[in-house]
N, C-alpha and C positions, 0 to 999 in steps of 0.2 A: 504494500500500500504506500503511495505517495506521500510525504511531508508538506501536505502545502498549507499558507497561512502560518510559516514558521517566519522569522526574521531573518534577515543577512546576518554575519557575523557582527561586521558593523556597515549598519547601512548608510547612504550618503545623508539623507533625508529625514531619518530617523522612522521612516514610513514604513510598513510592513511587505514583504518580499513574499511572490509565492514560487518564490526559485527554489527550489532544494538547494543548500548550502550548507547544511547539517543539519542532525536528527533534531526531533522535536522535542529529545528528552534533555538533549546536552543545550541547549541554548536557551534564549527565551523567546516563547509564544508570543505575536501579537495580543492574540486569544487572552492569555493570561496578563496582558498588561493591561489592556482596556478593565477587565474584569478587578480587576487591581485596583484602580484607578476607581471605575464604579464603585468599590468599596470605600476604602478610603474616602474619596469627594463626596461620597452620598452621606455618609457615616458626619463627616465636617457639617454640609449642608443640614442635613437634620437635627444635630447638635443645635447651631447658629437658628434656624427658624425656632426652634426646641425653647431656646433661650429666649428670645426676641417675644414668643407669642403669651411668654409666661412669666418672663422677669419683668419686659419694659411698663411701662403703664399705655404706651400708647396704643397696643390692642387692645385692652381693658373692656371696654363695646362690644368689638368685632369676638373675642374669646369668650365673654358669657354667649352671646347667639348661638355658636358653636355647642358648647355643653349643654345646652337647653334645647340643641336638636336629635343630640344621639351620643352613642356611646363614641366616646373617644379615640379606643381601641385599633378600632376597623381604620378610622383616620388618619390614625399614625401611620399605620399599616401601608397604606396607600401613598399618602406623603413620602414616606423611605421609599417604595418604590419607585415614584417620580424623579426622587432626587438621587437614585441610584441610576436610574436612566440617564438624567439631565448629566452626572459627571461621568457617565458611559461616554458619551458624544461629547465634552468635554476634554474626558481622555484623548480622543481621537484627536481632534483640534490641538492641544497641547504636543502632541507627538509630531506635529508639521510644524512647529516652530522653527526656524531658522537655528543652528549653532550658534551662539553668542547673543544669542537674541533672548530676554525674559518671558520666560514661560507665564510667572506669575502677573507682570504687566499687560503682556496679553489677556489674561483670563480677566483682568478686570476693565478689558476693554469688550471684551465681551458680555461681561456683567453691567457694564454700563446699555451696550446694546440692547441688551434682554431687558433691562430694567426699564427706559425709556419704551421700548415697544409693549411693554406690557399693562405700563399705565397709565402712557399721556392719551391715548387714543379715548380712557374714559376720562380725561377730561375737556377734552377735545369736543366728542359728541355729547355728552350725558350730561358735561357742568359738573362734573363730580370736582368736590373741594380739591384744592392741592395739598393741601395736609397729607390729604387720602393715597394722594398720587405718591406724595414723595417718601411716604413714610414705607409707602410699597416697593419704590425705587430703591430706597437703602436696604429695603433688606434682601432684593434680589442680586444688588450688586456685592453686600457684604457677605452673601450666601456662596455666590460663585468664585469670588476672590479669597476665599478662604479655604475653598476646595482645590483652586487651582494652586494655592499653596501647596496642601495637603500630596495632591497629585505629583506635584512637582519636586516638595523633596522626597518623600517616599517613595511614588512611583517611577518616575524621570530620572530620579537624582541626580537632578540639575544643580549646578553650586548655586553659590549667591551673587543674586545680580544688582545693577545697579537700579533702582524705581526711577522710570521716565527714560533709561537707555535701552531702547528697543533695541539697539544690535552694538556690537562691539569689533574696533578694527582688525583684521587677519593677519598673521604673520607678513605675506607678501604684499604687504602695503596697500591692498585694496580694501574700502572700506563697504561691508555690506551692508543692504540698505534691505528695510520692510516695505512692503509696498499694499 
């Protein structure tokens, strides 16, 4: 049987290889990074929501509705598996980052992405307060930037980079650039 969906030894891209280049036992799986990565970031992000929905005061509103509609349980439930999905596909994205480039800056530009798409539209149409909006904003961005931490030194093990230096110069004097 074929080894496909295994890694290069070291890929150029960091992207996953369906070359056979070694067994699937001696290296590592894409398979097993992403699922990695799902772990971890979901684990971060459900923590961070965990926190946010139960310490801050400003769901205080929104969190009694919730437990006056149903069992909790099934919720969480569901929740983890969103945010095991959402830092699945975060993994992915984080493994195309450029060499020299912040994995974790990335992910909070992503989080800013998600964050905006997710609740200016209702205030856009509906006139929903911005309160509403932003307090929803921080926490999807502080959800995903914290996974993309997560992801990035456990799973990546990316060193430390500089916040706001998307790429860093190459020995041969070119410098690369994010696009």
């Amino acid at each position: 049987m074929e080894n496909k969906g295994c890694c290069a030894e070291k890929p150029a891209d960091n992207a996953c290889s369906t070359e056979k280049k070694e067994p699937c036992g001696t290296g590592k799986c894409c398979g097993g990074i992403i699922l990695k990565g799902a772990v971890f970031g979901g684990v971060a992000m459900f923590i961070y929501f965990m926190a946010s929905w139960t310490l801050l005061p400003w769901h205080k509103v929104n969190l009694t509705t919730v437990i006056a509609a149903g069992n909790l349980v099934p919720t969480m439930g569901k929740a983890f598996l969103l945010y095991f999905f959402g830092a699945a596909l975060l993994t992915k994205l984080l493994k195309k980052v450029p060499a020299g480039c912040c994995p974790v800056f990335f992910a909070m530009v992503v989080g800013l992405l998600v964050a905006a798409f997710s609740y200016l539209p209702n205030t856009i149409f509906y006139n929903m307060p911005y309160t509403f909006a932003l307090q929803g904003m921080l926490d999807n961005f502080l959800a995903i930037t914290l996974a993309g931490m997560a992801i990035a030194r456990i799973v990546l093990k990316s060193g430390p980079c500089t916040m706001g230096k998307c790429c860093s110069e190459k020995g041969d004097d070119k410098k690369t650039s994010c696009h």
